[in-house]
matplotlib code that plots the C-alpha trace (Angstrom):
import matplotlib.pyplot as plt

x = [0.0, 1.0, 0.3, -0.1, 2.0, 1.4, 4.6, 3.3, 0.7, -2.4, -6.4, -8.9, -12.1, -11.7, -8.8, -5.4, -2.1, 1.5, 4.4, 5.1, 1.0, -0.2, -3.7, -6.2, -7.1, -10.3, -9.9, -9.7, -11.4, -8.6, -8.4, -8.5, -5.1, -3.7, -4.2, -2.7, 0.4, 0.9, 1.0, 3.5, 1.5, 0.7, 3.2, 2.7, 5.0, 5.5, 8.1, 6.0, 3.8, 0.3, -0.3, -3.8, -3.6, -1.6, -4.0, -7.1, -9.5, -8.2, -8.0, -11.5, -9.9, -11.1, -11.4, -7.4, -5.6, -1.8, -0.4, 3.3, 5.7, 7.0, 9.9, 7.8, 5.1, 7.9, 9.6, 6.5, 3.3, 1.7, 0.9]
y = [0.0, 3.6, 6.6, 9.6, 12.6, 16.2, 17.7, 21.3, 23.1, 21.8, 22.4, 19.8, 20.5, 22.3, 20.4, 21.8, 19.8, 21.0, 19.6, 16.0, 15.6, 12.4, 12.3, 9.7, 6.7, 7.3, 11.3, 11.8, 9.6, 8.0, 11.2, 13.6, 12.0, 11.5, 15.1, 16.2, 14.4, 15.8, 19.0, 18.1, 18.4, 15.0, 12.0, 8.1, 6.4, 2.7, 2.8, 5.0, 3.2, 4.9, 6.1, 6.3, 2.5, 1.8, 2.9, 2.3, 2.5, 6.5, 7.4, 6.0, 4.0, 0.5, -0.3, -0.8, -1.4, -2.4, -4.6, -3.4, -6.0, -7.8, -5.5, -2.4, -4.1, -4.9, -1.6, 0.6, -0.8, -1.3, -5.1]
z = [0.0, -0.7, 1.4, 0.5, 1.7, 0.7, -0.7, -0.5, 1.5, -0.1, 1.1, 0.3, 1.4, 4.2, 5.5, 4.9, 4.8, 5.0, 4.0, 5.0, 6.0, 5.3, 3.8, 5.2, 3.1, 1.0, 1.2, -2.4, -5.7, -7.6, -10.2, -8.0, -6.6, -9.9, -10.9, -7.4, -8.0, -11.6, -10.2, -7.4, -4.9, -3.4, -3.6, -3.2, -0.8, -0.3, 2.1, 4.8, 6.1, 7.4, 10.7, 9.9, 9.1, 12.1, 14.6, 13.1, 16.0, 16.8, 13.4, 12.0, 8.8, 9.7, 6.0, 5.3, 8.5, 8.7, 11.5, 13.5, 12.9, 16.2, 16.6, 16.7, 18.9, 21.4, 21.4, 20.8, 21.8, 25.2, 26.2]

ax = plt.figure().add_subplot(projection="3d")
ax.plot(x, y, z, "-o")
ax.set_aspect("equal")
plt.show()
């Protein structure tokens, strides 16, 4: 999975993302991203992985969840 990250300040809605701002799964229809990312605004990122996927239950996305690997569980997470 990709996430998305704005590369600019960028307002969607009425929502506003800086820099480095990842967007939440589903914000956007698939156009909409591909026309944000031609103008250098948005960009796709495999290698960061989504917070918003990553804590699904705080962040609402219970669609697409991800699971922390066994390291991060034992050096992050609360047992």
């Amino acid at each position: 999975m990709h996430t998305l990250v704005a590369i600019q300040s960028i307002q969607i809605g009425s929502q506003l993302f800086r820099h480095g701002d990842e967007l939440p799964p589903g914000l956007l229809p698939s156009e909409a991203i591909d026309l944000h990312i031609d103008r250098r605004q948005l960009e796709e990122q495999a290698e960061r992985r989504s917070l918003y996927r990553l804590f699904p239950h705080f962040s609402g996305c219970l669609a697409t969840t991800e699971r922390l690997s066994a390291e991060e569980h034992a050096s992050c997470a609360l047992s």
